[in-house]
C-alpha positions in Angstrom: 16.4 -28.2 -1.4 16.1 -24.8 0.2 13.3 -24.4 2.9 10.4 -22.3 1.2 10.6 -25.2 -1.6 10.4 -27.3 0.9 7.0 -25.9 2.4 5.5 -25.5 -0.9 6.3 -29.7 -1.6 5.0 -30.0 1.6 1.7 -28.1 0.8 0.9 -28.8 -3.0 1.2 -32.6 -1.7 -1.2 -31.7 1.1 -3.7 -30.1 -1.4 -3.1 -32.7 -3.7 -6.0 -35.2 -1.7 -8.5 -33.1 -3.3 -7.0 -31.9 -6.0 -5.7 -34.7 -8.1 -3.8 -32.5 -11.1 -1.4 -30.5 -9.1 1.6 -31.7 -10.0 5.2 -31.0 -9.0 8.7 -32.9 -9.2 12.0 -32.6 -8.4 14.9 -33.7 -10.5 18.6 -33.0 -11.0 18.2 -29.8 -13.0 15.0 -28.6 -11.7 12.3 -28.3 -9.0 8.7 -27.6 -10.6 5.5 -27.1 -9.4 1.9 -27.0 -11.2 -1.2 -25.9 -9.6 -3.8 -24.5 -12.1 -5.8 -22.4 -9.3 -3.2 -20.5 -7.7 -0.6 -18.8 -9.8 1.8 -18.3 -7.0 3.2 -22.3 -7.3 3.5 -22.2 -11.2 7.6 -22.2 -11.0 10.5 -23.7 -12.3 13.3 -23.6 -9.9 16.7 -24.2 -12.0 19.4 -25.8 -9.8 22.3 -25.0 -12.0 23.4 -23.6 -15.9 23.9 -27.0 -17.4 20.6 -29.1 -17.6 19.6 -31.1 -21.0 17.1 -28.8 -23.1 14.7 -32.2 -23.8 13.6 -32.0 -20.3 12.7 -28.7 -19.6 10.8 -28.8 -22.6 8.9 -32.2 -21.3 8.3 -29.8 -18.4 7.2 -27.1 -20.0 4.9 -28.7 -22.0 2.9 -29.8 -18.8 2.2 -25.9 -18.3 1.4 -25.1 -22.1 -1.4 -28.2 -21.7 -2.8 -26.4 -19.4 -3.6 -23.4 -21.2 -0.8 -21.3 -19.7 1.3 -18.5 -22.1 4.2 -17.8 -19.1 5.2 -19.4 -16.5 7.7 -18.5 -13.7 11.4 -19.0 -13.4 14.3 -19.2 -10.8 17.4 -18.8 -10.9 20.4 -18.9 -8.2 21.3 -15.4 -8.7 25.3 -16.2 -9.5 24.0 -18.1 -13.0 21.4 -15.5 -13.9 22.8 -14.3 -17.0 23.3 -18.2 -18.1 18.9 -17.5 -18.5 18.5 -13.8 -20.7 17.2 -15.7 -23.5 14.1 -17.3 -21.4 13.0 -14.4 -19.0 11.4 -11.0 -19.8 13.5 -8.7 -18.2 11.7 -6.5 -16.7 9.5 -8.6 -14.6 12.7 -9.5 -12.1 12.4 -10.0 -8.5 15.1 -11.1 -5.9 14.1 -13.5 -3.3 16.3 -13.3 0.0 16.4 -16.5 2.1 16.9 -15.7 5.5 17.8 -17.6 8.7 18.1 -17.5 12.3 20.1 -19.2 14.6 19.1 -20.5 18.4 20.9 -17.7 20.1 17.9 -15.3 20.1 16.4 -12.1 22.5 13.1 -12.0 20.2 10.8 -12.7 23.0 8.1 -11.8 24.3 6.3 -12.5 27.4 3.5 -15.0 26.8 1.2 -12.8 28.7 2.1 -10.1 25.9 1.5 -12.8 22.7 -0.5 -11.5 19.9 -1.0 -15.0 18.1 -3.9 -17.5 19.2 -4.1 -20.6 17.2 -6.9 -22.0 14.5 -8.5 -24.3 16.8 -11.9 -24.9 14.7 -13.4 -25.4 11.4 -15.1 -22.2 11.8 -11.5 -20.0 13.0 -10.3 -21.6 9.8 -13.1 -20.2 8.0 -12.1 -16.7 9.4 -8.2 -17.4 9.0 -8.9 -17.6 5.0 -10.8 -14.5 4.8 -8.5 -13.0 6.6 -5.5 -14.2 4.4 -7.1 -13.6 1.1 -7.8 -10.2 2.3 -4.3 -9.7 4.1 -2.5 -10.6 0.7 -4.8 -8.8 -2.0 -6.3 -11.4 -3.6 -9.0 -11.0 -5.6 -10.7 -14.0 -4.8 -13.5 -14.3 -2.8 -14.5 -18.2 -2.9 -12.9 -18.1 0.5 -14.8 -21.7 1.4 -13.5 -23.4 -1.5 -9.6 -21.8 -0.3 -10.6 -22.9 3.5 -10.7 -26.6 2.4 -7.3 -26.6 0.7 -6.0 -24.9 4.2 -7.9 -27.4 6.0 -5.6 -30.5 4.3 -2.8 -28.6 5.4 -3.9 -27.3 8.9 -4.3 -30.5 10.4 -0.9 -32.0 10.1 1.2 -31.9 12.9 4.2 -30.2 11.0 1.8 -27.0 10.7 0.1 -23.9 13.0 -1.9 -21.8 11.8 -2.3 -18.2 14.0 -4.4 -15.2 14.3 -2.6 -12.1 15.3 -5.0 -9.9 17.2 -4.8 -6.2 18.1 -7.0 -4.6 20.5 -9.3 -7.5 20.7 -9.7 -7.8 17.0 -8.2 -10.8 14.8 -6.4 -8.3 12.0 -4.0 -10.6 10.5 -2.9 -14.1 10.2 0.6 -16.1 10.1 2.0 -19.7 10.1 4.7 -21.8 11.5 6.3 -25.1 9.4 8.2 -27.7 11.7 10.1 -28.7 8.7 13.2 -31.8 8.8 15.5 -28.7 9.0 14.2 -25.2 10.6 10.7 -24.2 11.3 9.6 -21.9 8.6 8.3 -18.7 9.0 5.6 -18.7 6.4 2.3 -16.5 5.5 2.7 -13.7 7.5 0.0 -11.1 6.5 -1.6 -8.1 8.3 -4.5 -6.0 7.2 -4.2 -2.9 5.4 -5.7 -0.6 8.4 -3.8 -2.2 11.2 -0.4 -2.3 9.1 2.9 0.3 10.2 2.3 -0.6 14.3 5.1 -3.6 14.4 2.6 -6.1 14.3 4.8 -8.1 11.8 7.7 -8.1 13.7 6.1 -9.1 16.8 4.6 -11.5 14.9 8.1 -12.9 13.8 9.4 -13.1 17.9 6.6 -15.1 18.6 6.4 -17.6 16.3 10.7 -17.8 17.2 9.6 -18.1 20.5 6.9 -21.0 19.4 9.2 -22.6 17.5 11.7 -22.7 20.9 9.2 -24.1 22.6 9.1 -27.0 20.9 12.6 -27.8 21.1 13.8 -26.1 17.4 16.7 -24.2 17.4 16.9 -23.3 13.6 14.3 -20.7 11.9 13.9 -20.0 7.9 11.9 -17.9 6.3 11.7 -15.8 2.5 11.1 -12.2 1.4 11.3 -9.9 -1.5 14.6 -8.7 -0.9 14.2 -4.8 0.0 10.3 -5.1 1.1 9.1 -4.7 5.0 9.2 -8.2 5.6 12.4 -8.5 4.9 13.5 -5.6 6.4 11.6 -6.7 9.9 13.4 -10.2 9.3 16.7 -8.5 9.2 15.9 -6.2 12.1 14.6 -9.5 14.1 18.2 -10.9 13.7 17.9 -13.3 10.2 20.5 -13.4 8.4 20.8 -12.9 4.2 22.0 -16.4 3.3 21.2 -16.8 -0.6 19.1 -14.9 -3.2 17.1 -16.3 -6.3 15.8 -14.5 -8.7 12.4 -14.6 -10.0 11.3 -13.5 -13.4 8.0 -14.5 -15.4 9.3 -16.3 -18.7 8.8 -15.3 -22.4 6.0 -16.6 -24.2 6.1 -20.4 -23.7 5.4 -20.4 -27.9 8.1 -18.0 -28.2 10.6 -20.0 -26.7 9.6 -23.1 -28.7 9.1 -21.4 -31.8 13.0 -20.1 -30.8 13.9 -24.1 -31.7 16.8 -24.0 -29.0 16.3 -23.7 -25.4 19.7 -23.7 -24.4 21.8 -20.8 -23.2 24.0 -19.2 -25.7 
C-alpha cells in the first residue's frame, strides 16, 4: 500500500468514530474508500489489470446506494489502457509519489521556523478555516469539519501546523508518522501570501520535524507538473511512481454496458 493510501486509511478510520457510514476496504484487486461528505475519498485504487468483474461491481454498488452517478478511479499508470472502457477521458490526472531519503540540507534554523503547532481546540478552529480557505472549498460549516480534524489531531501519529508570515497565520500543513515515512500531507497557503516560497519552506521544516523525531524516510503526493510538486522536486524528492486519476463513466452506463471487464 503506497503512503498517501495509507494516510487516507488512517484518517477515514479516524473520522469514522463519528461518522459510522464511511466505509473503505482493501482487497487483492482494489483499495476503496467511501465518505459521502467529502468527495476527495470517493476512489477506487485498482492494484493490477486482472481482478474478477463480480467484485468491483459489489463495490460499485456501495457508491450507486448512495446516490452517486461517478466515482473516482486509479490506475498504476503502466496498465492504464487495460481501463478506456471505465474512465472518461478527458478528466485525467497524474499523481506523482514522491520521496526523500535521510541524507538532506533542507533545514532551517529553528529560530527561522515558520510552523507553530495546533495546541487548542480553539487553534484547531482556526486551522480549519484556514484549510478550507487554503484549498478552495466551498464549504463554510468549518465547526462541523473542525470535529472530524479533531479525531484525527489528537493521535500521536499526527501534527497539525500553522505556517505564519509576518506575524500572521496564512496557511496550514501536516506531518503523518506513518509505519514507513512521515508523510507530508495538506500543505496549503492562502491565495494573498502564495509565490513567496512559503511552501517550500514549509516542506524543510516539516523534514526537519520529522528528523527530529528519529525518521529518516519522508513521502508525500502531488499533481504531477503543479507547484507542489515542482517545490517537492526542488526540495530533493524524488519521482518514484505515478497513478492516474480519472472520474469514471456513468456508474449506470457501465452497468447497463453488461461487462465490466477490459477488452
Amino acid at each position: 500500500m503506497h503512503t498517501f493510501q495509507t494516510y487516507d486509511l488512517f484518517r477515514l478510520s479516524c473520522f469514522q468514530q463519528r461518522k459510522p457510514a464511511i466505509r473503505f476496504g482493501d482487497t487483492d484487486a482494489f483499495t476503496y474508500y467511501q465518505f459521502d461528505e467529502v468527495d476527495y475519498f470517493n476512489y477506487i485504487l485498482f492494484k493490477s489489470a486482472n481482478y474478477a468483474e463480480a467484485e468491483l461491481e459489489e463495490i460499485l454498488k456501495t457508491y450507486s446506494d448512495k446516490g452517486r452517478s461517478t466515482v473516482k478511479f486509479l490506475f498504476p499508470s503502466l496498465i492504464r489502457a487495460s481501463f478506456s472502457n471505465l474512465v472518461e477521458p478527458e478528466t485525467l490526472h497524474e499523481i506523482a509519489c514522491l520521496r526523500l531519503s535521510q541524507q538532506n540540507d533542507l533545514s532551517y534554523p529553528k529560530d527561522q521556523s515558520l510552523l507553530t503547532s495546533v495546541r487548542s481546540e480553539a487553534d484547531l478552529l482556526e486551522y480549519t478555516r484556514i484549510y478550507l480557505r487554503g484549498f478552495g472549498s466551498d464549504n463554510t460549516q468549518y465547526q462541523e469539519v473542525a470535529k472530524n480534524f479533531s479525531l484525527l489531531w489528537q493521535q500521536e501519529a499526527v501534527d497539525f501546523f500553522f505556517v505564519s508570515h509576518d506575524g500572521e497565520r496564512v496557511g496550514i500543513c501536516s506531518n503523518f508518522y506513518g509505519p514507513k515515512a512521515v508523510f507530508l500531507s495538506a500543505g496549503a497557503v492562502l491565495p494573498p501570501f502564495r509565490n513567496h516560497g512559503l511552501h517550500k519552506r514549509m516542506i524543510a521544516e516539516r523534514v526537519r520535524i520529522g528528523q527530529e523525531k528519529g525518521h529518516t524516510e519522508f513521502a508525500s503526493w502531488a499533481y504531477q507538473g503543479g507547484i507542489s510538486y515542482q517545490n517537492l522536486v526542488k526540495s530533493q524528492f524524488t519521482h518514484y511512481a505515478t497513478y492516474c486519476e480519472y472520474v469514471s463513466k456513468p456508474l449506470e452506463t457501465i452497468a447497463k454496458a453488461g461487462s465490466l471487464l477490459q477488452s
